[in-house]
N, C-alpha and C positions, 0 to 999 in steps of 0.2 A: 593339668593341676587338679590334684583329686581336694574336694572340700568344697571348690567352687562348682556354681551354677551355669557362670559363663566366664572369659576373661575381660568383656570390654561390657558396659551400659551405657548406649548410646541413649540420652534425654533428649530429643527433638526429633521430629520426622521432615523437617524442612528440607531443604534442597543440599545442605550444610551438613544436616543430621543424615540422610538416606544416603548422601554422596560417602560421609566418614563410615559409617555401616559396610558400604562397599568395600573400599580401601581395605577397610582393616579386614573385613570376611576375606575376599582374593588374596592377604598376605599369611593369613591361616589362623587369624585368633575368633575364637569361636563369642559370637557380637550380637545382644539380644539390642533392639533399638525400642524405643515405647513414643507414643506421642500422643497428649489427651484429644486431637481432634485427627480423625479420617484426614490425608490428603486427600487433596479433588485433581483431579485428574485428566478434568477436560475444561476447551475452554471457554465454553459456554454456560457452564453448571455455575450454579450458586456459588459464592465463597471462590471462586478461582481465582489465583495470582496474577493477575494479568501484567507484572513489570517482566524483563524481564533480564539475560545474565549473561553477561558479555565476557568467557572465558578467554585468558588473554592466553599468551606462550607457552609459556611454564606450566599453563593446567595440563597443556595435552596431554605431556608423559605422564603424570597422575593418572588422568581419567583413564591411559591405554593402558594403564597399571593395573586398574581398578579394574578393566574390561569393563567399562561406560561407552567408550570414545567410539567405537564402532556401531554402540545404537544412536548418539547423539550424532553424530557426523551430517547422515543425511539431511537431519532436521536444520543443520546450521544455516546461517548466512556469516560469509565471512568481512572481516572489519580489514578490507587494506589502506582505506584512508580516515584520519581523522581529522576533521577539518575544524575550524576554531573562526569562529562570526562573530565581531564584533558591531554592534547595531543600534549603540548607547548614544547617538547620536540626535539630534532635535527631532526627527524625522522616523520611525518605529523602518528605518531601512539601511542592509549591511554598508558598513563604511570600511572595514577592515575583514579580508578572507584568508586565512591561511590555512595550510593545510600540507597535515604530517604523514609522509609516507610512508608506510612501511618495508619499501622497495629500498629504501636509504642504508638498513642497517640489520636485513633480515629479507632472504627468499619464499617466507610465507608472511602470512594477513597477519595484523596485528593479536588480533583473536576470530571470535566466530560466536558470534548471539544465538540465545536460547531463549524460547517463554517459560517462566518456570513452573505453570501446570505441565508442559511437556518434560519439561528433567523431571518432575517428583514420578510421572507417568515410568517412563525409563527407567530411573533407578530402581522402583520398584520391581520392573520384570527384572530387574539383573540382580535384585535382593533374592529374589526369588529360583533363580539359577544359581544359587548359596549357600551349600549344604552344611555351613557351618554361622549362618543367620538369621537371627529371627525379628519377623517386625511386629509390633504389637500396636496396632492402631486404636486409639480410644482408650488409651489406656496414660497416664502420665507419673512422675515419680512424687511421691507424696511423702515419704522421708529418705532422710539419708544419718547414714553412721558410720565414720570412720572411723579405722584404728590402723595402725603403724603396716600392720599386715594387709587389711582388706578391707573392704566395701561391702556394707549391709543397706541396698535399697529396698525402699517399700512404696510395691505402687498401688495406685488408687482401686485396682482390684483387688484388693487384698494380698493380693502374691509377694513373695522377698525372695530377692536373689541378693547371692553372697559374688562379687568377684573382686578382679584384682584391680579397676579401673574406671572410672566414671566419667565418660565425657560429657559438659556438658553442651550442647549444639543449639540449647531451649531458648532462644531469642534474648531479645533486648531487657527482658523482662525474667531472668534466668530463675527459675524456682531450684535448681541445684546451686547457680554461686549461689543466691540469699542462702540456703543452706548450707553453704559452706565458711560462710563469713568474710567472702571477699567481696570491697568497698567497688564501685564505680565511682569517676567524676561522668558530669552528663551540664552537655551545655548545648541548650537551646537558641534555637535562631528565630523563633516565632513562624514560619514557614513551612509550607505543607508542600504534598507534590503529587501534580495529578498522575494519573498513570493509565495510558491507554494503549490500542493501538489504530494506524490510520492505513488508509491506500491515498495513494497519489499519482497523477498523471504523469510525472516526470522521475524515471526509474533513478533507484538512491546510488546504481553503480557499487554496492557495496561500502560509502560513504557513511560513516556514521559525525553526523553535525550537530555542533553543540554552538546555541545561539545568546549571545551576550547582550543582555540591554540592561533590566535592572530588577529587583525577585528573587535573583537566581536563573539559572542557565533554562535554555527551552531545548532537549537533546533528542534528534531522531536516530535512530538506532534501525540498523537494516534488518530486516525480516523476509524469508520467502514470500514469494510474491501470494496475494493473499485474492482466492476470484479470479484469478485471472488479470490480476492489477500489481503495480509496486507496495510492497508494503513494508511501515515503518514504526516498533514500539517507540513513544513519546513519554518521555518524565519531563514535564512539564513544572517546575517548583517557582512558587510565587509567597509570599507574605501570606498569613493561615486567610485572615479576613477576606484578603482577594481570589485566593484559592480556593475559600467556600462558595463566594460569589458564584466562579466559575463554573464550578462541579453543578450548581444549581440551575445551569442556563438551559433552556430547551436546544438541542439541537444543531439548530440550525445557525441559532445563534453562538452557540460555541463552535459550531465549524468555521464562522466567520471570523471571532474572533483568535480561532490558533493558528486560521491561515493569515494573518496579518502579522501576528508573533514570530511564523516562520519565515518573514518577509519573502514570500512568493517564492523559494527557492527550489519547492520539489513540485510548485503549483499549488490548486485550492485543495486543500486537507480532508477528506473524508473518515467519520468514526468509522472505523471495524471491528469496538468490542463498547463495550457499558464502562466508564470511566470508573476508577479506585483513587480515594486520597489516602496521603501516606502522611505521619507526621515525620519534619527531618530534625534530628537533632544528632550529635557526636559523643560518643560514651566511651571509654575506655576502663576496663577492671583496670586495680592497682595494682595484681596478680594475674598472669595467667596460670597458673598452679593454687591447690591446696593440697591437704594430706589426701590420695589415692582419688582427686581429682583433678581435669584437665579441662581449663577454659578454650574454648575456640568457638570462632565466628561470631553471633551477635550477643553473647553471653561475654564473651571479650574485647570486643570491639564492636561499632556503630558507628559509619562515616556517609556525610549527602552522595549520592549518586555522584559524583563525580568523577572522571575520567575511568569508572569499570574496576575500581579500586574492592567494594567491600569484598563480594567471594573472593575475588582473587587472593585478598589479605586473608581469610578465610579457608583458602587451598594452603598459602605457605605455611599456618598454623599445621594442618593436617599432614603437609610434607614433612615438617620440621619431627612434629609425635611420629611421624609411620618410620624414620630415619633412625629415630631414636630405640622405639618399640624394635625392631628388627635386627641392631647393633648386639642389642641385649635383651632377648625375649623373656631371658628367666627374671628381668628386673621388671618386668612390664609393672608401671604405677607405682614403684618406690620412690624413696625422698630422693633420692641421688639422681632420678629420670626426668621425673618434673621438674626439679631444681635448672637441671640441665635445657628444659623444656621451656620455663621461662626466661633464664639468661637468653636462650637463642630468637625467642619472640616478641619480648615488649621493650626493645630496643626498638624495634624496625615499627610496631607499629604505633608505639606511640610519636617516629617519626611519622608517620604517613599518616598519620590522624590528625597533626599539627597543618601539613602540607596542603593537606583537604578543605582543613579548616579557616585557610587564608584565601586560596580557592574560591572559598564559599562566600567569605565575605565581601571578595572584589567583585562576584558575580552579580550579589545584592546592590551596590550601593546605587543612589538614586540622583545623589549633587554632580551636575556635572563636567565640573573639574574634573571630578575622580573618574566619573567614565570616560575623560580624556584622558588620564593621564596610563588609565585599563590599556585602549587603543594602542598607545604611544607603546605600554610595555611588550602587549603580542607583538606589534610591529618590529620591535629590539631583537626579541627573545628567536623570532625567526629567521630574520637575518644573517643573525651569527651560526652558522651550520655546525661548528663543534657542538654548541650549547646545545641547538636544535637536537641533535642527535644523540647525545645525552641523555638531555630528557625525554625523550625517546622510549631509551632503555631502561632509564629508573620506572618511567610509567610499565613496563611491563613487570618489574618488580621481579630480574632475572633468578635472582639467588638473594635471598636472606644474609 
């Protein structure tokens, strides 16, 4: 398209933004991405991400799309069980275990966990294998200008590029929607969430366990083994108050405390990185579209860590735009794409932001009737093996 600078401005370098970078470079639109802070890259360096991304089904064909999936693979560990601990009991010990196969409903793992210094690490060398993308680290979008035709950004180095599409990927805190004048609702739970990772004596088997008592969920997540030991990223999410308690404890004493939390189930917990709090709250734009913009990931949606929901919700935005982008290239970013673009997305996730959100709150509660009555429901809900399997398959979220 002669006039333009590039066809796509990608605003975030995150794992969301470098992944959509890919996608769209591999499908042939020529993708400048900007993000005002460096990724970090390792994961011991300052500033690194240490939660980390549990790609369910439906990512793989994307990422093999993108040409990701063959650097990410080795690093995986794969998720074939998901197991569900209820522990709400008088006593901080499981009273309820179940646990969802992925062998039920599906010949491979449910997904396969990442840390997300290692994908940002990744997709940059396969950005870089990208003759048709540029990343601009340090650099962020400091205006935008729409009109019917095109996109006038302006980033904080002074540079302007003219294209035909503007994604934004820029987190929770999106400086393209506020530029574009699309609303979020955003609802708080007062709740923070630590985020580390651990080794343990008793191998996780590929198990990733999410433990119910009251806070919100305690979820270990399988990781290559780490030393020579098992090991397992922890989103640990509690009330803010008790959450900073936590973060504040020397050591020894927080290993003591998360192995209690875990009720002894992979053994006593060892740190293997420097703990991160997150704050957790639920966001949904009103819009995933504006005029020659395109919401996705934490700039359209924000949901608690639960059940490996937000990228993934995150990928089907991305699949949804690259289905669309590729139907009809020469419409890339008209009304008629994005129109299309959010009819086909904020159906599904403003269900699944709902579904999270109830989730979350049964996770919390503290009276315990209601953690009986939590118990009582896993106990139901597993039982019945259609249902079981069912939900199953909405958790991988097969198709939009």
């Amino acid at each position: 398209m002669t006039g333009f600078d590039c066809d796509i401005v990608v605003s975030g370098g995150g794992v969301a933004g470098l992944c959509a970078a890919c996608v769209f470079g591999q499908a042939g639109f020529r993708v400048v991405c900007v993000d005002p802070a460096p990724p970090v890259t390792e994961r011991d360096a300052d500033g690194s991400d240490l939660r980390t991304t549990a790609f369910l089904q439906p990512a793989r064909a994307l990422l093999e799309e993108a040409g990701l999936w063959a650097r990410l693979a080795p690093h995986a560990a794969g998720l074939q069980v998901m197991r569900v601990v209820d522990a709400g009991g008088p006593v901080a010990e499981p009273r309820v275990i179940k646990e969802f196969d992925a062998a039920e409903i599906s010949e491979t793992p449910f997904g396969w966990n990442l840390p997300n210094w290692l994908l940002r690490r990744e997709m940059l060398a396969r950005i870089d294998e990208l003759e048709g993308v540029e990343f601009r680290p340090g650099v962020g979008v400091a205006r935008l200008f729409t009109r019917e035709a095109e996109a006038r950004v302006g980033l904080s180095d002074g540079a302007r590029l003219r294209a035909r599409l503007v994604i934004a990927a820029d987190g929770r805190n999106s400086p393209v929607r506020e530029a574009a004048g699309v609303h979020v609702r955003t609802t708080r739970y007062g709740q923070k969430a630590l985020a580390f990772a651990v080794t343990h004596p008793i191998a996780h088997e590929n198990v990733s366990t999410e433990i119910h008592r009251s806070g919100g969920p305690f979820t270990l997540v399988p990781l290559p083994d780490y030393r020579g030991l098992p090991s397992s990223a922890v989103v640990w999410m509690e009330e803010g108050p008790e959450a900073q308690r936590l973060a504040g404890l020397p050591e020894a004493e927080f290993e003591a405390e998360m192995t209690e939390r875990s009720c002894l189930l992979f053994g006593p917990l060892k740190l293997a990185s420097r703990r991160t709090l997150w704050p957790i709250i639920s966001q949904v734009a009103a819009r995933m579209s504006a005029e020659r913009v395109a919401l996705m990931a934490e700039a359209a949606h924000v949901v608690p860590p639960i059940g490996a929901q937000g990228l993934n919700m995150s990928l089907g935005d991305m699949r949804a735009l690259l289905e669309l982008a590729k139907a009809a290239p020469e419409r890339l970013g008209d009304r008629a794409m994005l129109e299309a673009y959010h009819r086909r997305r904020h159906g599904e996730v403003m269900l699944r932001a709902a579904g999270i959100d109830l989730l979350n709150r049964a996770s919390m509660v503290r009276a315990q009737p209601l953690r009986d009555a939590r118990a009582l429901g896993l106990g139901a809900i597993y039982s019945l093996a259609p249902v079981r399997r069912t939900l199953m398959q909405m958790g991988l979220g097969a198709r939009a």
